[in-house]
N, C-alpha and C positions, 0 to 999 in steps of 0.2 A: 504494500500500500504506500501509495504517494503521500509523504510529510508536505504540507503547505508551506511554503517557504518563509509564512510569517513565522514559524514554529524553528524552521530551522536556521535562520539567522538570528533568532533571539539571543541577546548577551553577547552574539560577537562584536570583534572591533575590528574596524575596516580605517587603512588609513587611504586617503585617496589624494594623490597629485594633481595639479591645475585643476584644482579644486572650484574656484570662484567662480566661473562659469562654462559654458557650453554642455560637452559631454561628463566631463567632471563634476559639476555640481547636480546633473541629470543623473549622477549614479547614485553621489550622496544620497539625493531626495529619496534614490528608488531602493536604494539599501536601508535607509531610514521605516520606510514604509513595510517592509521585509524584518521590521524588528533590530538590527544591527544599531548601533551609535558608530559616529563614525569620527575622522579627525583630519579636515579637510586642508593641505595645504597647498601656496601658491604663493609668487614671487610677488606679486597685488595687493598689496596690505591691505589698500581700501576696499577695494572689490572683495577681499577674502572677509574680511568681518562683518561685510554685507550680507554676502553668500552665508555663513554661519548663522545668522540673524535670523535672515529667513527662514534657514529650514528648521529651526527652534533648537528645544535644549539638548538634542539627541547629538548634536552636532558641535566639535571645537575646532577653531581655526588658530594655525600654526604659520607663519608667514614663514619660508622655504624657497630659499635658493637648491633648485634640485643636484647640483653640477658638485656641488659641494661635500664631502665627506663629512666632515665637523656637524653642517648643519641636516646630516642625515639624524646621526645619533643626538640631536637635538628635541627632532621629531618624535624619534623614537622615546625617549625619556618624557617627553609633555601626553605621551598616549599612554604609555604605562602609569605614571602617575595617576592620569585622568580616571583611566575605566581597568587597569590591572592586568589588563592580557591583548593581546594580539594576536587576528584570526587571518586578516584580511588586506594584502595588498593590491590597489590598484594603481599602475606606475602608468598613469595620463598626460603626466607634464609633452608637451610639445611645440614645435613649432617649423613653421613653413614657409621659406622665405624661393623667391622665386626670383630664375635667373636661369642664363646659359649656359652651356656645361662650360665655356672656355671661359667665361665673364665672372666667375664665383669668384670673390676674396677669400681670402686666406681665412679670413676671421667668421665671414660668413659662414664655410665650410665647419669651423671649429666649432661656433654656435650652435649650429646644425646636429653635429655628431655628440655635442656634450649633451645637450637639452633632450633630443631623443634617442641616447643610446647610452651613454655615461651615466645619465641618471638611472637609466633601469636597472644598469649593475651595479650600480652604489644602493640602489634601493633595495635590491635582492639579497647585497649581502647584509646594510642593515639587519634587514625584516626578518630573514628566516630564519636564524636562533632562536627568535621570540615566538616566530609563530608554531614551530618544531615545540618549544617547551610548553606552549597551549597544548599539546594535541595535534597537531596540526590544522592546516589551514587551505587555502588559496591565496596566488599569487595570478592577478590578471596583467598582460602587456597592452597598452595599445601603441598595434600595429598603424597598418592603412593598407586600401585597398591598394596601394603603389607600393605593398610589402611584395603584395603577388603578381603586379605586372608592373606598368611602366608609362612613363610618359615625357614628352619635351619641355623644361622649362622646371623637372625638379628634379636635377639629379642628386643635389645634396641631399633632399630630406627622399629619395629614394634609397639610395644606398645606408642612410638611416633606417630607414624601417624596412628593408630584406635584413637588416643585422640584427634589429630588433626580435624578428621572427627565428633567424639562427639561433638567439641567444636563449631565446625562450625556450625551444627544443633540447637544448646545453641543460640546461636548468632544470628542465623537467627530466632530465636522465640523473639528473645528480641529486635531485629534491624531491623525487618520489617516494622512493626509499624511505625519508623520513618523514611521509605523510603530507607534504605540502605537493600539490595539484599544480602545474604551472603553466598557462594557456595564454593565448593571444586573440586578440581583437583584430580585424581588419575592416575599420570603417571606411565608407566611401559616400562622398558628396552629401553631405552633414551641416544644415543651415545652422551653422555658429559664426564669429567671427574671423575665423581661420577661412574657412570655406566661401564665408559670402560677409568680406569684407566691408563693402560698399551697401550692405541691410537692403539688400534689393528684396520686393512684395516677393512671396511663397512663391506664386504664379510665375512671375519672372527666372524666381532662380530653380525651381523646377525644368522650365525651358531644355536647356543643355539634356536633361537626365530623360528626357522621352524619347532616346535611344539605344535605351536598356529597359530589359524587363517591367520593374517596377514602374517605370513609365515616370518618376517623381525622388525628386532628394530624400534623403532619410531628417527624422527630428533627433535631436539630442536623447531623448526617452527611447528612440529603437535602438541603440547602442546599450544604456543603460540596462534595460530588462535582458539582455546578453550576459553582460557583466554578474547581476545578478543570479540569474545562472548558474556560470561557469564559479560563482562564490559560494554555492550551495550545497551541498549533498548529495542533490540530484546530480552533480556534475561529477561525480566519486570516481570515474574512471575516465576521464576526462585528461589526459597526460600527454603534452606539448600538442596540443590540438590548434590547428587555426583558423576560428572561423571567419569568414567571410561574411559581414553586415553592410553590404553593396548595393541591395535593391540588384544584384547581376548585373555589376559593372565589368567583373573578374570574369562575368561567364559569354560575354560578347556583346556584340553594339549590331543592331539591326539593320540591314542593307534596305532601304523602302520600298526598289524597284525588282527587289524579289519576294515570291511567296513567304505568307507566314510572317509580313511585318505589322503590326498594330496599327503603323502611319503609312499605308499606303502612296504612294506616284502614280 
């Protein structure tokens, strides 16, 4: 018999990275709701104590430079203190800076690799002492659909997140064993401000995505009810898994002037 996930997240602690908005603070909410308190952090002091505000007392914000070792073990000491144990990582900090593969700075590059690949490994080795001496736990990555293919215009944060996706696999060969679960997210085309910088209407930035499956972008909430998930019980054999949260961006783009497109020529 299926445990409802309110039941099975109850008492865990989730800490979760780029916390303050988009898909990060869409997890908080959704693990919050799932029972879990969580400990949401992010580089955004302001936007983070907002974000903690709103989702009320089940929630503390930790402002977190992720790149950083020092202020890993930071984290980790303001959640053990808080709620006493540690269930649950989600390593979301990101970012996406756009450019040519010959035009990247140096620094850009570095940004790139530290923000979303440095941190997932500073965060993994943090977290998993703690969450081993729980009992074990999960460890969620987020990927991107550009973990599993490719595109012009990102090579840095591509090659970040194919490493993201290796490293998770690494991880989950070496942290099963002691009970921690360790999977990957690959979200694609995702109205947050990564995605749709310029806040263009639903309808608008849908547009682009009506040639793929889903036929429309994903919200921050379809990532999240993944996460939650893969942070559950139900997800008990779940080990270096990748899913794909694409709306079938991953699984092809429709030709219109042949059979079987939704947008017909």
């Amino acid at each position: 018999m299926n445990i409802p996930l309110q039941q099975q997240l109850a008492g865990q602690t989730a800490i979760i990275t780029g916390g303050a908005g988009g898909i990060g603070r869409a997890t908080a909410a959704r693990l919050i709701s799932e029972g879990a308190q969580v400990v949401i952090t992010d580089i955004n002091n302001d936007a983070g104590h907002a974000a903690a505000k709103m989702l009320g007392d089940q929630a503390l914000f930790v402002q977190h430079d992720v790149t950083q070792a020092s202020q890993w073990q930071n984290v980790i000491d303001h959640t053990i203190s808080a709620y006493g144990n540690l269930n649950i990582l989600v390593n979301n900090a990101g970012v996406c800076i756009f450019n040519g593969l010959l035009d990247y700075s140096l620094e850009e590059i570095q940004t790139t690799l530290n923000i979303n690949l440095l941190s997932v490994m500073l965060g993994t080795q943090a977290a998993a002492p703690h969450i081993f001496k729980a009992g074990g736990g999960a460890i969620i990555n987020m990927s991107s659909s550009e973990g599993l293919s490719s595109v012009n215009g990102l090579s840095a944060y591509i090659a970040s997140k194919w490493a993201v996706r290796g490293y998770t696999k690494a991880s989950a060969m070496e942290l099963g064993p002691l009970g921690i679960r360790v999977n990957s997210v690959h979200p694609g085309g995702v109205n947050t401000p990564m995605a749709n910088p310029t806040a263009l209407e639903k309808t608008e930035f849908d547009e682009p995505y009506k040639k793929y499956p889903a036929q429309h972008g994903a919200e921050p909430e379809n990532i999240a009810s993944v996460v939650a998930f893969l942070a559950s019980a139900d997800a008990v054999h779940c080990m270096g898994a990748e899913i794909a949260v694409d709306g079938g961006m991953t699984t092809g783009k429709y030709i219109d002037f042949l059979p079987g497109s939704p947008n017909p020529v």
